[in-house]
N, C-alpha and C positions, 0 to 999 in steps of 0.2 A: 504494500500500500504506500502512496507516496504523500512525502510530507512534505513542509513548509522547510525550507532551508533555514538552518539556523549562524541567522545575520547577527546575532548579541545571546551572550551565554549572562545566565543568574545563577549566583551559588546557590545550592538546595538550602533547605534550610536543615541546622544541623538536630538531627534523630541518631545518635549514637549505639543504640542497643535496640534489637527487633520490641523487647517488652514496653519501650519507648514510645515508638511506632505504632502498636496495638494500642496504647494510650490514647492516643490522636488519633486515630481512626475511630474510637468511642467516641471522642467530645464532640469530633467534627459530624460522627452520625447524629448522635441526639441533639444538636444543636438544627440538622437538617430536617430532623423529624417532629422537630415543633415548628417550623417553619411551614413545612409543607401540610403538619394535621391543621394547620390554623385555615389553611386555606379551606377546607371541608368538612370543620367542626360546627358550624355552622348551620349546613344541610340538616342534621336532625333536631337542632337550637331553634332556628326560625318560625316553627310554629306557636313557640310558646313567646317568643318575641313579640309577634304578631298580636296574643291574646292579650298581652302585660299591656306594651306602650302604645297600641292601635298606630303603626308608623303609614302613613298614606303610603300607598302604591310608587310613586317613586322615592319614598325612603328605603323603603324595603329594597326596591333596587340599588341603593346605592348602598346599603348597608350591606348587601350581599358582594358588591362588585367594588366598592372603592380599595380595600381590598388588593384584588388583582390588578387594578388598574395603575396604583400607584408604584407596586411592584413591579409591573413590567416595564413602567415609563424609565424607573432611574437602575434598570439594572446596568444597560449598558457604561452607563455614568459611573457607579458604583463599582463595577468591574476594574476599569480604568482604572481611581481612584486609588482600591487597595493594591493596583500592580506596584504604583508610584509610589504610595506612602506608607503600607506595609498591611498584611492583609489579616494579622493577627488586631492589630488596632482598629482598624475598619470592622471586624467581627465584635470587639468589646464594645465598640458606639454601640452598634446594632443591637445589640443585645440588651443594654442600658434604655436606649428608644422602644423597643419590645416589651420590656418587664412594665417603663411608665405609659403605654399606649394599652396596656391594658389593665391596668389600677385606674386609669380616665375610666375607661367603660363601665366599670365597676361602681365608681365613687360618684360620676352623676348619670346616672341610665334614663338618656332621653332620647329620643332617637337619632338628634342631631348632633348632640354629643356622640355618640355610637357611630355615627358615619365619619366624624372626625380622627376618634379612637383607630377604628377599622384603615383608615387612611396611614396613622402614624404606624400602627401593625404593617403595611407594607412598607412604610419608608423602612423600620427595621430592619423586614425580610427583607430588603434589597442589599442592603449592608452586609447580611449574614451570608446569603445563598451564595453568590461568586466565592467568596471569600474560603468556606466549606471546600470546596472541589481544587479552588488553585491552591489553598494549604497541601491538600492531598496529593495534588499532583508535585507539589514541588519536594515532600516530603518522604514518597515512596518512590526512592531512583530507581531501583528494581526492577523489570518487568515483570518476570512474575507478580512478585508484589504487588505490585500497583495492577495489574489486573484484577487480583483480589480484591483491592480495596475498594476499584471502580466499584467493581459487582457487588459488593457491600452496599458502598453509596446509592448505584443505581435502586437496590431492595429497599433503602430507607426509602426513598426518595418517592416510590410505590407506594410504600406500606405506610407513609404518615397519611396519603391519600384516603386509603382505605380505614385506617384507623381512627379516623376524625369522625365519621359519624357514630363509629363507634360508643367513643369515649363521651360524645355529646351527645348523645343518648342516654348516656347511664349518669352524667353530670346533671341534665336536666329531669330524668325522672328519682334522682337522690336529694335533687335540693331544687333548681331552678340555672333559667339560661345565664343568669349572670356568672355563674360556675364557669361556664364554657372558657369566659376571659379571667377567671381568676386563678385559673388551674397552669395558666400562662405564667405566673408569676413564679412558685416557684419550682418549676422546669428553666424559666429563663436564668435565673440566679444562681442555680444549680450549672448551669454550663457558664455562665460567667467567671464563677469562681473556678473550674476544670480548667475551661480554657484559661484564665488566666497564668494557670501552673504547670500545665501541660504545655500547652501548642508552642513552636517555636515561632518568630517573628521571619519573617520571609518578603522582600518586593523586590521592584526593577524599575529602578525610577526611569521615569519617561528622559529622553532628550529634551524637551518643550514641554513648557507649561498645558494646564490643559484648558483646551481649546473648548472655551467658552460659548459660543455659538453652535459646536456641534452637541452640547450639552443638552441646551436649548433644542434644537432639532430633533435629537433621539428622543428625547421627553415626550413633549408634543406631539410629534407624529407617533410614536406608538398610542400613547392616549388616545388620539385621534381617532387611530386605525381602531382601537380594541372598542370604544364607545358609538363608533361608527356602525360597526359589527352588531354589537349589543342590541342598540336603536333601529337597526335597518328589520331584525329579525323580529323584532316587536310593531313597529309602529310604520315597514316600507321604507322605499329610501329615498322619498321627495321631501323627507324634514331637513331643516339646518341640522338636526340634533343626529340624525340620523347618515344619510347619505351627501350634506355638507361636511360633517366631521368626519366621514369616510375618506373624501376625496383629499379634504385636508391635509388627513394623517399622511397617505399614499406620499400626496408631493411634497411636502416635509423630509417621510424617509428618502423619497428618492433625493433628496439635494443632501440631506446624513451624507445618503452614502456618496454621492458628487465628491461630497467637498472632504471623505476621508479618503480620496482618491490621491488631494493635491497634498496631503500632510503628511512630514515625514515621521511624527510620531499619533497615528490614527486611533482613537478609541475602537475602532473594527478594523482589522484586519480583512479589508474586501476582498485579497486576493485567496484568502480559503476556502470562500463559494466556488473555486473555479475545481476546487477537487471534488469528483465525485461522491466519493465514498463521505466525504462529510456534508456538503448538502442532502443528498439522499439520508442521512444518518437524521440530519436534524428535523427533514420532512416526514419521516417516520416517527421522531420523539414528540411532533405536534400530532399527528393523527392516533398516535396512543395515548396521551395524556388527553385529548378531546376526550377520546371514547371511557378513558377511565372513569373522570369527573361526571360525566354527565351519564354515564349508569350509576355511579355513586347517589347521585342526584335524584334522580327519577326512580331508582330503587324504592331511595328513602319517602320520597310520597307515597309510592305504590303501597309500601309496609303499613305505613303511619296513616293516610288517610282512608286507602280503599280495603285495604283489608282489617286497616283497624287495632292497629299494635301498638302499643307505649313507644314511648322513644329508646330504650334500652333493648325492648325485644328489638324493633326494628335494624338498632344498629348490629344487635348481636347475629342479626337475618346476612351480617356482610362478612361472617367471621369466615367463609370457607374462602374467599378471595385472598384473605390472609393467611392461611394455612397456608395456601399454593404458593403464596408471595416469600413465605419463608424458605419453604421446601428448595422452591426457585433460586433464591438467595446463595444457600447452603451449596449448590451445585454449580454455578456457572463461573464461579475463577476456574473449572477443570473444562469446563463447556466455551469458555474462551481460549483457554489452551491448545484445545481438540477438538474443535471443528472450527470450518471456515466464517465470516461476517454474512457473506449471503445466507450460508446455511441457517443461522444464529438466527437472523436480522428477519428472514421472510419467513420462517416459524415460528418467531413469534408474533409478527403483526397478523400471520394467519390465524395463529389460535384466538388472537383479539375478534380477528373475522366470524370464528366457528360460536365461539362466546355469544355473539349478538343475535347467531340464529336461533339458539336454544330455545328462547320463548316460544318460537311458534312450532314447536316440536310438542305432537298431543303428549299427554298424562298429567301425572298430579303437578300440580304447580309449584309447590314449594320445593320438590325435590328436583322440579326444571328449572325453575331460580337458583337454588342451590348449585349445580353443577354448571352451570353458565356463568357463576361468580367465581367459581373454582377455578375453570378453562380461562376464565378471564385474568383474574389470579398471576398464573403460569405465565400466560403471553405476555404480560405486561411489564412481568419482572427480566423475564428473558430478553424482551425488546430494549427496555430503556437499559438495560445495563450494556448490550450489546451499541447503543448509539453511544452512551457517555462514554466508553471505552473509545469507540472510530474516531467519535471528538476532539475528546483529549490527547489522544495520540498523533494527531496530526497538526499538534502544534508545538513550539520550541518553546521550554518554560518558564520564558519571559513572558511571554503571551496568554501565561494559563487563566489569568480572571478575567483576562473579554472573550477568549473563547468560552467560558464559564459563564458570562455573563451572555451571551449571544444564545448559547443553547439555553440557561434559563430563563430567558424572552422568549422562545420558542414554546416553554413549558407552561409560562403564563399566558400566550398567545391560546396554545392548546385548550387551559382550562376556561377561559372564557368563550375560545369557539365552541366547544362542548355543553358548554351549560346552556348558550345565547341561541348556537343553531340547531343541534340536536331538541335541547326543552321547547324551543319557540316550533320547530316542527309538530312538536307534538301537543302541545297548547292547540296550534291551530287545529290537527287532523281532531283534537278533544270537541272545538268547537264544532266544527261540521258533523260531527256523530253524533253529540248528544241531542236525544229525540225525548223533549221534556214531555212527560204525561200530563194529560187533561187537566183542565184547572189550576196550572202552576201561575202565580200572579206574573206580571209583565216585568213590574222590576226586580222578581226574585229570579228568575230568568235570563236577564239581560248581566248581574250577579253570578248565577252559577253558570253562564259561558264563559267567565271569565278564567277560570280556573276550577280542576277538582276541587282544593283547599274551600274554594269559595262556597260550592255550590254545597259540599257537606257541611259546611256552615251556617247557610241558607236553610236545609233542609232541618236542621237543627231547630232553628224558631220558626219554622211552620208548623201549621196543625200535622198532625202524624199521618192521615190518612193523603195528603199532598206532601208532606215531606218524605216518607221513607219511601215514594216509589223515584222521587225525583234523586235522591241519592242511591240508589240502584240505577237509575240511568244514566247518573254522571259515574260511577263506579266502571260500567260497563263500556262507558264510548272511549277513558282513561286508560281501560286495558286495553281496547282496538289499536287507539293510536299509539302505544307503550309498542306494545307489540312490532306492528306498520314501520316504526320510527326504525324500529332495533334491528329488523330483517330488512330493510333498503338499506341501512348502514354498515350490516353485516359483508353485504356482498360488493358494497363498494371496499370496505377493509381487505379482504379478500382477494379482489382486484388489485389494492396498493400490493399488495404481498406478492403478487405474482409479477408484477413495475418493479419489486426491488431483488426479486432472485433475479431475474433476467438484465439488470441494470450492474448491480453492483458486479467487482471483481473479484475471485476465487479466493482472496485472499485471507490469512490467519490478521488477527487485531495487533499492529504491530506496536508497543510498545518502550519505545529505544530506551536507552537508560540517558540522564542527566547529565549533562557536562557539564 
């Protein structure tokens, strides 16, 4: 596989003894795995959100999405950032901004306080996430090693996904949603202090200062591009809000990337898209993170509203995803070793594929839910660990937090395409199927098209003989289009998978060692 020539060396940072090593490899996981459950603790928290502070319709969205929005906009920035200035210090801000953005949420819970909360939770996570991967890479010179540790990283990286409705399940049906953000606290503090003792301090200071206007640019236009997305898939894309901040974002990035063409020290390294095996890599790590989140997503309604489960049962509905994601974990430093990236890479975006058919495969449901989480599971772990490996490896490790930071824009890109297009697909196909029974009034109606959530809310303060037929029919059009949604995205998955065996080359994950 071919790399980026290496124009400027960084010393590793210094890890003297493997048990050393292993150390850092823990803090830098769980420091990854609160980052990334925060981003999905939320999915089974929001119900009771909703009952607590009544947040209108677009708070709720932005208390869901600000979020990732604020994440993806400074990752690139953030990357940069800790190459130059040192990526251990950049991780202790974050961590610090982390612990105080969710003692906010906690200490005044309104909903607008909560969308600001949620905002400062990514400025954090943007601080932490690069920071995580370029420590690892600068610190496991090894290949072996560092293949191990990828495959580690890549299963955290999964498994906070999945673990996040989890744990917000069992937070809010133990106590209530403000749990969700206090439980933040201290996990955050706990690796504050780790990382403080452990992690070595590591950078590559830039040639030139950093370039302020492309700052500005990367910000913006991801914003753009992600809220553009958001709004287009909700609301069409003839609004300012919608297909204005679309276009926006687009030519924003495209002058980003212009203008990191003319610098010679660029927050993006443009010339990396030009190798296959890592644009393919990162086009894969956004169509499995899409599909992760927003079955995580949709799951968790399916549990919670249509079938009718606590938040704890519901989250505990996600455990077999995590089983696999372990099992997954535990095998692929030997599965990198020994077999090829194609082989790796389109097995597992296929089992993401086979994953989405499950539901509409006859028999009992829970046990086809179950093993569709499971297959889901497996593929997810396999795939993402197989892309951060092609990644990382095909950069010089001066470079490792914009390449870090590039693929984790990718990931935040993913989770919002997934929640935005996948949920807004299936919103809609909800609307066109539900066939409300006789007598249902006009505004309770117009109410439960809007969402299941709604309409078994609806059906709640109606009299019983018009409420429970009208939540069987919203029950009933939510599985159609769950279903619908899952098997046309199935089989485009599937398709990617068969685009990246035939694409990529035969190649083993090359991981050079450190100069």
């Amino acid at each position: 596989m071919k790399r980026l020539p290496q124009t400027r060396t960084s010393a590793p940072a210094p890890c003297p003894d493997q048990a050393h090593r292993t150390r850092v490899l823990f803090v830098l996981s769980l420091c990854l795995l609160m980052v990334v459950m925060d981003a999905t603790i939320l999915h089974t928290a929001m119900p009771s959100i909703i009952d607590d502070l009544q947040p209108t319709s677009i708070a709720q969205l932005w208390i869901v999405n600000a979020y990732a929005l604020v994440l993806a906009g400074l990752l690139i920035t953030t990357g940069a950032v800790g190459d130059r200035t040192g990526r251990k210090r950049l991780l202790l801000m974050g961590l610090g901004v982390f612990t105080g953005a969710s003692l906010l949420a906690v200490a005044v819970p309104t909903p607008g306080v909560l969308v600001l909360s949620r905002a400062l939770l990514g400025v954090g996570g943007a601080m932490i996430m690069p920071s995580t991967l370029s420590i690892l890479r600068n610190v496991f010179t090894d290949p072996a090693e560092r293949a191990r540790a990828i495959a580690v990283w890549g299963m955290m990286a999964a498994l906070g996904g999945a673990l996040g409705p989890v744990l917000g399940g069992a937070l809010v049906q133990w106590s209530n949603w403000r749990s969700a953000f206090l439980v933040n606290v201290p996990i955050a503090l706990a690796c504050l202090a780790l990382s403080w003792r452990v992690l070595p301090e590591s950078s590559a200071p830039g040639t030139a200062r950093l370039d302020l206007p492309s700052v500005a640019l990367s910000f913006i236009g991801m914003v753009g591009v992600i809220q553009g997305i958001k709004a287009t898939t909700k609301d069409g894309p003839l609004t300012y809000a919608s297909g204005g901040a679309l276009v926006l974002g687009v030519v924003l990035l495209a002058a980003f990337v212009r203008r990191q063409r003319t610098l010679d020290d660029p927050l993006v390294d443009t010339s990396l898209f030009r190798l296959r095996p890592f644009t393919l890599a990162l086009l894969a790590y956004l169509v499995v993170t899409a599909v992760l989140n927003a079955i995580l997503y949709l799951s968790s309604q399916w549990f919670q509203i249509v079938r009718g489960m606590p938040p704890l049962t519901a989250g505990l509905r996600l455990l077999p995803a995590m089983v696999t994601m372990i099992v997954a974990g535990v095998v692929m430093p030997y599965l990198l070793r020994s077999l090829t990236t194609r082989v790796l890479l389109g097995a597992g975006v296929g089992l993401v594929g086979l994953s989405l058919l499950a539901p509409a495969v006859p028999g009992d449901e829970m046990t086809t839910v179950a093993v569709s989480l499971a297959v889901l599971g497996l593929g997810v772990t396999v795939a993402m660990s197989t892309c951060v490996a092609v990644i990382m490896s095909a950069v010089p490790p001066e470079r490792a937090g914009r390449a870090a930071a590039v693929q984790e824009s990718f990931l935040e890109l993913g989770n919002v395409l997934g929640i935005s297009v996948l949920g807004s697909i299936t919103a809609l196909l909800y609307r066109h199927r539900l066939v409300p029974p006789p007598g249902t009034p006009g505004q309770a109606l117009d109410a439960a098209r809007d969402s299941v959530g709604e309409a078994a809310g609806v059906a709640e303060r109606l009299p019983e003989e018009v409420g429970r037929p009208l939540a069987q029919a919203a029950n009933q059009a939510f599985d159609s289009a769950f279903v619908t949604t899952m098997t046309v995205t199935g089989v485009l998955v599937l398709l990617a998978a068969c685009a990246v065996w035939m694409l990529l080359p035969r190649d083993k994950v090359e991981a050079a060692p450190v100069h």
